[in-house]
Every structure is written in structure tokens, then in C-alpha cells.
C-alpha positions as CSV (number, residue, x, y, z in Angstrom):
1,X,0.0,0.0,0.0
2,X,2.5,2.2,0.9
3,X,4.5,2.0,-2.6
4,X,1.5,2.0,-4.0
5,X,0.4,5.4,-3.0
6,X,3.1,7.1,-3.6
7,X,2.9,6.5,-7.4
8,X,-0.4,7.1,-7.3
9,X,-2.1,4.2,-8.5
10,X,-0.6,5.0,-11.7
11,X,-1.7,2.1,-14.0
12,X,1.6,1.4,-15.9
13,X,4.0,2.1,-12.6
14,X,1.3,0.0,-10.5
15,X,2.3,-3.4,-12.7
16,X,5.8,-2.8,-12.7
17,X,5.8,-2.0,-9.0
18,X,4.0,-5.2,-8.1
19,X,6.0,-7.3,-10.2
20,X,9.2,-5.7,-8.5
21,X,7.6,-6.3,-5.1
22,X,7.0,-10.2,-5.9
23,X,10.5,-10.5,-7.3
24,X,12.0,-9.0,-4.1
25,X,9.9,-11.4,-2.2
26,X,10.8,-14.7,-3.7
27,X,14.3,-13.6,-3.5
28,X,13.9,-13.1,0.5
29,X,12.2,-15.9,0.4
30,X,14.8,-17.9,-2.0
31,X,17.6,-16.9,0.2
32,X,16.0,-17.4,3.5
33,X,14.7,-20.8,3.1
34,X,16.9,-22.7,0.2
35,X,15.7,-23.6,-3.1
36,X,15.7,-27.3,-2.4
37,X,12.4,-29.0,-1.9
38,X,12.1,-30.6,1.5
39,X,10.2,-33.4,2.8
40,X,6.8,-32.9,5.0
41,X,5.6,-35.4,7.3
42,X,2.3,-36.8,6.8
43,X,-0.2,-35.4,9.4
44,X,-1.3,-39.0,10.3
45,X,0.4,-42.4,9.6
46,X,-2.7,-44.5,8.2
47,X,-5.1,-43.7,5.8
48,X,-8.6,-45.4,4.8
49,X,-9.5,-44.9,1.4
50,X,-13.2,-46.1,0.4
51,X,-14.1,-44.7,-3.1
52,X,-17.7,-44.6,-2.2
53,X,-18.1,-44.2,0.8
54,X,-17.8,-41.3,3.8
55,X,-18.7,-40.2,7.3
56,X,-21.3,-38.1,7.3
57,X,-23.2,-36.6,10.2
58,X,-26.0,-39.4,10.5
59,X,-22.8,-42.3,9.9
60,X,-21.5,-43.9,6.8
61,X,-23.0,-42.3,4.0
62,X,-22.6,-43.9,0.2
63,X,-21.9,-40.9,-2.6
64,X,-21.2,-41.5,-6.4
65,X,-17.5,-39.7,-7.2
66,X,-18.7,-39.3,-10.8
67,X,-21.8,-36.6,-10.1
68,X,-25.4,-36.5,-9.3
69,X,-26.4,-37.5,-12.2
70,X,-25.8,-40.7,-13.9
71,X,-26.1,-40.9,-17.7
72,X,-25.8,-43.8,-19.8
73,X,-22.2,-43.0,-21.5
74,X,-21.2,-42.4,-18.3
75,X,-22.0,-45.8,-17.2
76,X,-20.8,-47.2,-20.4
77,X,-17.3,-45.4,-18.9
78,X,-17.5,-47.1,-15.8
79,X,-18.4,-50.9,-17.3
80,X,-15.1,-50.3,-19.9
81,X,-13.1,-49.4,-17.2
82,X,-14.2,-52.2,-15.0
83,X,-14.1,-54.7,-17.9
84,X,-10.0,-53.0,-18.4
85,X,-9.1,-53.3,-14.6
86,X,-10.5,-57.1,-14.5
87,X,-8.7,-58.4,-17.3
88,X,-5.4,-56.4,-16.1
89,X,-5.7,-58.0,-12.7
């Protein structure tokens, strides 16, 4: 805000101001923490994955990933895809 108003929200100066200011902050940031990628620690060590199912309020609740509404090429999608993973497996 405060480089901002003293170029007075000048259109042109406004874009290259706020392009200087990210460039000065990824190069704090750059030199502060490293450019190497680090590792994060997963917030929990197990993980349950049902595709169709979740926890709602009232319990286990069933939902359909693919949308509300079910058409018929999209069930034609599903049956290929089944028919793909079963002779794969």
C-alpha cells in the first residue's frame, strides 16, 4: 500500500511495482529458506481410502464420485473401465 500510494495508482507504474515487489519477495524468500524441496511429514500415519463411501453426520454415508447425475455414456465409462481393470488384474 505504501508503494502504491506514492505512485499514485498510476496504471503502468502500478504493474511494474508489483511485479518488482514479488520479485524481491521470492528472492527473500529464495535466500532465507533454500531452493531445495524438502520433505513434509504426513499429518497422520494410516489412511482409509473407500471410493464410495464417507462419514457423514448421521454415519457412513454412500456418494457416487462421478456426479449427481448418472447418464448412460457415463455408465458405459464405468463398465469399460471395470471390464479394463478385471482383465489387467
Amino acid at each position: 500500500m505504501t508503494i502504491l500510494k506514492r505512485i499514485a495508482y498510476d496504471p503502468e507504474r502500478t504493474i511494474v511495482a508489483t511485479i518488482g515487489l514479488l520479485y524481491i519477495i521470492q528472492q527473500v524468500t529464495l535466500m532465507t529458506y533454500g531452493p531445495d524441496a524438502r520433505p513434509v511429514e504426513a499429518p497422520f500415519n494410516q489412511r482409509l481410502a473407500l471410493p464410495w463411501l464417507e462419514w457423514g453426520e448421521r454415519g457412513p454415508a454412500i456418494y457416487y464420485p462421478w456426479g449427481l447425475a448418472t447418464t448412460s455414456y457415463k455408465l458405459f465409462v464405468i463398465a469399460a473401465a471395470a471390464v479394463v481393470l478385471g482383465a489387467c488384474a
